[in-house]
KEKE-3310 file (N, C-alpha, C; in steps of 0.2 Angstrom, whole numbers, plus 5000, padded with zeros to 4 digits):
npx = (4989:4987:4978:4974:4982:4978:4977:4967:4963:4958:4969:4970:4964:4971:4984:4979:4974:4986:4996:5012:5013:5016:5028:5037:5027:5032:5045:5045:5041:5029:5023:5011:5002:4999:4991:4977:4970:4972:4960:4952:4955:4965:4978:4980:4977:4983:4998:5000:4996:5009:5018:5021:5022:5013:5020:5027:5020:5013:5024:5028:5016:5017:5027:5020:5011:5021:5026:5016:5012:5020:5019)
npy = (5024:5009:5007:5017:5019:5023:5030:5026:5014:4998:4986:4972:4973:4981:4972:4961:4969:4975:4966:4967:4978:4974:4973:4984:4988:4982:4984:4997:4995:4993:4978:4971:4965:4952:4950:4948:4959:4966:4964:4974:4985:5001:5006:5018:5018:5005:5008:5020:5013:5007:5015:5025:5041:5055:5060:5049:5040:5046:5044:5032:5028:5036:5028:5015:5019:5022:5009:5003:5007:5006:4993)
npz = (4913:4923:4933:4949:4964:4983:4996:5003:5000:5002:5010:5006:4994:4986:4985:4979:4967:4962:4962:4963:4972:4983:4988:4987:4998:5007:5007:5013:5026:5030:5036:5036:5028:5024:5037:5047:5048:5035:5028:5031:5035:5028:5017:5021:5035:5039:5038:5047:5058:5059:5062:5052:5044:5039:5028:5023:5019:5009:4998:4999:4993:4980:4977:4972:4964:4951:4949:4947:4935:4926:4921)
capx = (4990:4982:4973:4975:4983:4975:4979:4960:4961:4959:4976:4971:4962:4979:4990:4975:4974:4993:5004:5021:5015:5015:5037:5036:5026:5036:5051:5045:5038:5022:5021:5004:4998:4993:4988:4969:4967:4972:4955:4946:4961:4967:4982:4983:4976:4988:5005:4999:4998:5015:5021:5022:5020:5008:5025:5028:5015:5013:5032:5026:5009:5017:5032:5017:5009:5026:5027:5008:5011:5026:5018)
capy = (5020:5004:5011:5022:5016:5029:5028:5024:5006:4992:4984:4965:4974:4983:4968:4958:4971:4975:4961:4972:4983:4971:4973:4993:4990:4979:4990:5004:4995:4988:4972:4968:4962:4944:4951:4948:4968:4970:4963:4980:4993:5004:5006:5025:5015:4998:5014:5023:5007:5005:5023:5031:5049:5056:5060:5040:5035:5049:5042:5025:5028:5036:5023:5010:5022:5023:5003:5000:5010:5003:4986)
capz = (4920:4923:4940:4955:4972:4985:5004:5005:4997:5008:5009:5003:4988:4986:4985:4973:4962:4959:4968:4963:4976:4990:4989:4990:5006:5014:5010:5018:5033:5031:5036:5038:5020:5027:5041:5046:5047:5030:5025:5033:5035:5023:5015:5028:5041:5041:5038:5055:5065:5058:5062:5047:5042:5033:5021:5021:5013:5001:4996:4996:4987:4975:4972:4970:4959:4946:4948:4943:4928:4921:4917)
cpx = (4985:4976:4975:4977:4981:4979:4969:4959:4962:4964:4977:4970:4969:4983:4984:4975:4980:4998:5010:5020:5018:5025:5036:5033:5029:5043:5051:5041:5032:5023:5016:5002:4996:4993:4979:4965:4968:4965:4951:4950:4963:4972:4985:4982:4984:4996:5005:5002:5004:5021:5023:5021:5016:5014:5028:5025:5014:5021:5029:5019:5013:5024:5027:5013:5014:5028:5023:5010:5015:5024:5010)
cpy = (5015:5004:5016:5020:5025:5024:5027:5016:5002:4990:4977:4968:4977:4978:4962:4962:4972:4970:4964:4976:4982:4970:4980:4992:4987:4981:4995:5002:4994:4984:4968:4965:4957:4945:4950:4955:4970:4968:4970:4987:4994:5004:5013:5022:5010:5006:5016:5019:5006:5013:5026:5036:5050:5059:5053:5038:5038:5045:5035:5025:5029:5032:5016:5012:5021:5014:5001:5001:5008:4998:4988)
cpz = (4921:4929:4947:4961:4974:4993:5007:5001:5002:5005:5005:4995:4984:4982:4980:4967:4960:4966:4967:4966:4982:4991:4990:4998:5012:5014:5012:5024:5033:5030:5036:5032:5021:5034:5043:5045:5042:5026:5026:5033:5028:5024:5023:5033:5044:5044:5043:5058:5065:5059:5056:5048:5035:5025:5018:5019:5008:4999:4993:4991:4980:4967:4968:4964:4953:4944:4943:4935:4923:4918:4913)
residu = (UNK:UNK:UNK:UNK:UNK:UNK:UNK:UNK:UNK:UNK:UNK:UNK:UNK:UNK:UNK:UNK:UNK:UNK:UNK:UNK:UNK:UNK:UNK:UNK:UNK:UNK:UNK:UNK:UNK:UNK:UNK:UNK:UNK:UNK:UNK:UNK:UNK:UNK:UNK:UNK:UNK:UNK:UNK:UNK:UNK:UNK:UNK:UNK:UNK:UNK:UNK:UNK:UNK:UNK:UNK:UNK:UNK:UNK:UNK:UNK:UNK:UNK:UNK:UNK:UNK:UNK:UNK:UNK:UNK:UNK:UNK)
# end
């Protein structure tokens, strides 16, 4: 696997280091990514604000996790 998406990454870093994630979160409802917060919040940070569940991000984590890996 080419890295590790964590619910502790900052969100910009996120979507720098694997841009094919930044569709996974906007299909599960993050829409913050060019938001100015995602320079500081985390991936679990941004998800809350947006009301996820601590079982909504695991889901999303680990579909951006099967994405990363693919390529």
């Amino acid at each position: 696997m080419a890295g590790k998406i964590t619910k502790d990454m900052a969100l910009r870093e996120l979507v720098v280091k694997y841009p094919q994630a930044a569709e996974i979160m906007m299909k599960s409802g993050l829409h913050c990514i060019g938001c100015h917060m995602a320079a500081m919040e985390t991936v679990e940070q941004g998800a809350k604000a947006h009301g996820m569940s601590d079982r909504d991000i695991e889901k999303m984590i680990k579909e951006m996790n099967e994405a990363v890996s693919k390529d």
